[in-house]
Residue frames relative to the residue before (quaternion, step in Angstrom):
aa qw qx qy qz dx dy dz
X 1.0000 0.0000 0.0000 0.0000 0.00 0.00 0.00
X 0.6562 0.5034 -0.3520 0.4384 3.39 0.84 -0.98
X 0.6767 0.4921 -0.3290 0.4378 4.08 0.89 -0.65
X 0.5864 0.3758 -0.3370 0.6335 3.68 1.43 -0.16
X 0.6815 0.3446 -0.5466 0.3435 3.59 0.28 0.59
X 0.3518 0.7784 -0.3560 0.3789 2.97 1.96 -1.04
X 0.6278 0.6678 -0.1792 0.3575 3.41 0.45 -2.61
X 0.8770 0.2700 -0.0881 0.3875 3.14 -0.02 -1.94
X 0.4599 0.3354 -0.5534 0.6081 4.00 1.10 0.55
X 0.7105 0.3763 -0.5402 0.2485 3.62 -0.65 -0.38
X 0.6674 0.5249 -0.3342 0.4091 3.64 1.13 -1.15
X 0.7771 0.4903 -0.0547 0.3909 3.50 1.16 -1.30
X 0.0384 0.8738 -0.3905 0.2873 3.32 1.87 1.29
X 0.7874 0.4410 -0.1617 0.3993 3.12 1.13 -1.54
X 0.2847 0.6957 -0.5062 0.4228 3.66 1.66 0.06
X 0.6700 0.6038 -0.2509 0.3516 3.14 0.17 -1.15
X 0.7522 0.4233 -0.1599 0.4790 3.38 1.01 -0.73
X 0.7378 0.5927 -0.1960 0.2566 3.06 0.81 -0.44
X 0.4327 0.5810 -0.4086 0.5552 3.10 1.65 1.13
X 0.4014 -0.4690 0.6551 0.4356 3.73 -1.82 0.35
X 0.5336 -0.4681 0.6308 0.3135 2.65 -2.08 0.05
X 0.0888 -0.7457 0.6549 -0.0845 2.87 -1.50 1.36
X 0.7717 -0.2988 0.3535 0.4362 4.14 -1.41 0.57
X 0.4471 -0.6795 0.5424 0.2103 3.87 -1.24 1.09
X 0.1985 -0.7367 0.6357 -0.1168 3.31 -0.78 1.56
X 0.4661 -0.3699 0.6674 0.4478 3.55 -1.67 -0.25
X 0.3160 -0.5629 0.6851 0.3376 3.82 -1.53 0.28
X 0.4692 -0.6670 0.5550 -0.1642 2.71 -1.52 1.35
X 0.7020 0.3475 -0.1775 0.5957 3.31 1.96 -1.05
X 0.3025 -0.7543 0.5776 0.0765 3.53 -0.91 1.36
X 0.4937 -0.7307 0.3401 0.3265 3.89 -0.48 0.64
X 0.4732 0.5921 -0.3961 0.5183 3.42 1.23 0.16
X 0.7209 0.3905 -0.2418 0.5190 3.42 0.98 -0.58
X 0.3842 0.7311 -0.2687 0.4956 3.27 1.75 -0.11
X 0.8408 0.2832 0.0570 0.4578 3.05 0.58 -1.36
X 0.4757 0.5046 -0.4226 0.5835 3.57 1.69 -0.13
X 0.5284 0.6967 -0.2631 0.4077 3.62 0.91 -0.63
X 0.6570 0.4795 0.0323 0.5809 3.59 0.72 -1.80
X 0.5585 0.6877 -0.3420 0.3134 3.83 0.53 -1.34
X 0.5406 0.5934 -0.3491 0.4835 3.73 1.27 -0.32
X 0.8810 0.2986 -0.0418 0.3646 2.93 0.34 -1.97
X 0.1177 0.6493 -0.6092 0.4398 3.96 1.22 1.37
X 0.7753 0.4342 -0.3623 0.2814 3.39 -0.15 -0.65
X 0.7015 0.4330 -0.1583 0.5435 3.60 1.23 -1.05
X 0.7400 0.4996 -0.2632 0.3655 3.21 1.01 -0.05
X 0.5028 0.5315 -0.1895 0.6548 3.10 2.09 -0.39
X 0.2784 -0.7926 0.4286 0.3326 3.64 1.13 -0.50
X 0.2801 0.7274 -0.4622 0.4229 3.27 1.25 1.24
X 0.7991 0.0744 0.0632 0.5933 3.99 0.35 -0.07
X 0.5609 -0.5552 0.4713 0.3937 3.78 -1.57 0.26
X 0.7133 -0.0534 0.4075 0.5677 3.77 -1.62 -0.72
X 0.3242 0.7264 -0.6054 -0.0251 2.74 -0.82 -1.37
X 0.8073 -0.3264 -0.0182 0.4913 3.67 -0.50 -0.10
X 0.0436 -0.7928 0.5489 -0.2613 3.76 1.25 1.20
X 0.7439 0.5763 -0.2296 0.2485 2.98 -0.16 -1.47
X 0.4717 0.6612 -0.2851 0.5089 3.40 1.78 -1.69
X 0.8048 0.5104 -0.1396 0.2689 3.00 -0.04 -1.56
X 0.6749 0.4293 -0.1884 0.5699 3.50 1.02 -1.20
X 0.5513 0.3342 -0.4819 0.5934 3.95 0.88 -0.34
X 0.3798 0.6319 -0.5763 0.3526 3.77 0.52 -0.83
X 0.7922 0.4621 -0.1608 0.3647 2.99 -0.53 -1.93
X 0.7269 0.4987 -0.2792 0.3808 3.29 0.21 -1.42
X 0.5490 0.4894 -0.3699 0.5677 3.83 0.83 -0.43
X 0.8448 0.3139 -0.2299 0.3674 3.41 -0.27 -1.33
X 0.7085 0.4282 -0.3372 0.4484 3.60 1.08 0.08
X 0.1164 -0.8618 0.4658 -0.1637 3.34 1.05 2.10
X 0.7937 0.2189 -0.2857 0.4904 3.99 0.47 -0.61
X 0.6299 -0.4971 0.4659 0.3729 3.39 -1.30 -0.45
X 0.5703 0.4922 -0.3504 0.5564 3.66 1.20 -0.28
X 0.7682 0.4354 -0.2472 0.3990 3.90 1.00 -0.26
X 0.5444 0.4568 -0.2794 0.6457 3.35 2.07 -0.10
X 0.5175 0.3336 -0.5255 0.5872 3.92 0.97 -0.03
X 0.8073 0.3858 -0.3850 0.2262 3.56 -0.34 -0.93
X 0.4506 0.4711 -0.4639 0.5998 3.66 1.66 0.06
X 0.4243 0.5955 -0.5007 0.4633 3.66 0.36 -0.68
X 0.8093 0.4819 -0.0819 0.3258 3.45 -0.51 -1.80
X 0.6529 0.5548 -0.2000 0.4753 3.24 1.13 -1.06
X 0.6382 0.4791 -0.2298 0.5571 3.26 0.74 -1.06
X 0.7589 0.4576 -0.2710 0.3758 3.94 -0.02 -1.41
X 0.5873 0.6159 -0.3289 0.4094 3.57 1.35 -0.94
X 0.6916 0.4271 -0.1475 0.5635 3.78 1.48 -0.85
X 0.6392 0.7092 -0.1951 0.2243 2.80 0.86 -0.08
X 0.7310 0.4198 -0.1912 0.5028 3.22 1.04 -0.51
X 0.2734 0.7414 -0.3190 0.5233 3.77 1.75 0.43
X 0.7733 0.1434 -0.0670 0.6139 3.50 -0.15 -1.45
X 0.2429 -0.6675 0.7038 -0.0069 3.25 -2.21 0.89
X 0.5817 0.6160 -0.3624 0.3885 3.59 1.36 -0.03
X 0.6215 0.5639 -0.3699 0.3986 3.60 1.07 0.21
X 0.5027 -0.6355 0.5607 0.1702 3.23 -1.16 0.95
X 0.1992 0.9170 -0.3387 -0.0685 3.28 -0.42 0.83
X 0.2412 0.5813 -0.6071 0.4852 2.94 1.37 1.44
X 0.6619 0.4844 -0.3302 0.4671 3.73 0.54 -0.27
X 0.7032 0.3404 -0.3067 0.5436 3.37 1.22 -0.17
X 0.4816 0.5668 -0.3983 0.5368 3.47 1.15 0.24
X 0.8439 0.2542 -0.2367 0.4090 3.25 0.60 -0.77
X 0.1778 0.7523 -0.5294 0.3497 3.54 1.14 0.53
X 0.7117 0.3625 -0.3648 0.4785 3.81 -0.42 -0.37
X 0.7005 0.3213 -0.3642 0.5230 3.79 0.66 -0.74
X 0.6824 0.5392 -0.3331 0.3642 3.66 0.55 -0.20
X 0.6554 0.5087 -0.2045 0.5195 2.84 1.94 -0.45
X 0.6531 -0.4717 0.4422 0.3941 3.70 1.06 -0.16
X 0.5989 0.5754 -0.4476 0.3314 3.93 1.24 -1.35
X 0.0442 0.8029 -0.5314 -0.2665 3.39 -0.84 -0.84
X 0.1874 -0.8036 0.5605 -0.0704 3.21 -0.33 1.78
X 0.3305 -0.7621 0.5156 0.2101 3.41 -1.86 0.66
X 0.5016 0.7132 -0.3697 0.3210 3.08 1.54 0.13
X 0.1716 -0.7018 0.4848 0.4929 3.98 -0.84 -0.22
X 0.5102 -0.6325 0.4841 0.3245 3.59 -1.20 1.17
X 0.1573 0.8306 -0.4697 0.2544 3.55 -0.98 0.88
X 0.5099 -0.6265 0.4777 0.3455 3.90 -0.38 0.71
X 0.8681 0.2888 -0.1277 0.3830 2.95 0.92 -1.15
X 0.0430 0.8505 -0.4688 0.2344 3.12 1.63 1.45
X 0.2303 -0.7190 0.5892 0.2879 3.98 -0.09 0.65
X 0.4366 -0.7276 0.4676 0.2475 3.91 -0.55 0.77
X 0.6855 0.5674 -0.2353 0.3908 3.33 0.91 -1.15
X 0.7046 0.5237 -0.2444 0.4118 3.07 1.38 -0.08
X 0.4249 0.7606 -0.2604 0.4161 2.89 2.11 -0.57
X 0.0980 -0.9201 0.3759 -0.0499 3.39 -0.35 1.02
């Protein structure tokens, strides 16, 4: 379990992005809720199964990640698991937001600098 949470922050970088910038807040998003969010899209990113209900999840996300303190701390959340697991495709997780409809300006990337995440 712990390598599919591991998985699904390294693939699911580009969540994080996939908000406007919006007025500094307290985050609000906890990474467990991060990752209940994301929990779909393990399978397609691991090349283990299709999309399928991904998409949910990444608009999910994309709504609830409304300030700029709640897209760093998804940001963070993800990168912190990340560098553990090697089973993730991550041109498929790059391309998750266009596959999803989101449109982000960010490039999706481990090495996404959070603080910059806006």
């Amino acid at each position: 379990m712990a390598s599919m949470t591991k998985a699904l922050c390294v693939a699911l970088v580009a969540a994080v992005l996939v908000a406007s910038a919006a007025p500094a807040a307290e985050a609000a998003l906890g990474c467990g809720q991060v990752i209940s969010y994301l929990r779909s899209c393990l399978p397609y990113v691991t090349n283990r199964g299709p999309l399928g209900g991904c998409c949910g999840g990444v608009k999910s996300l994309y709504s609830a990640a409304k300030t700029t303190p709640d897209r760093q701390a998804t940001c963070t959340c993800l990168k912190s698991l990340a560098g553990s697991y090697s089973g993730v495709n991550l041109n498929k997780a790059a391309g998750l937001p266009k596959q999803c409809g989101v449109n982000i300006p960010y490039k999706i990337s481990p090495s996404t600098d959070c603080a910059k995440v806006r």
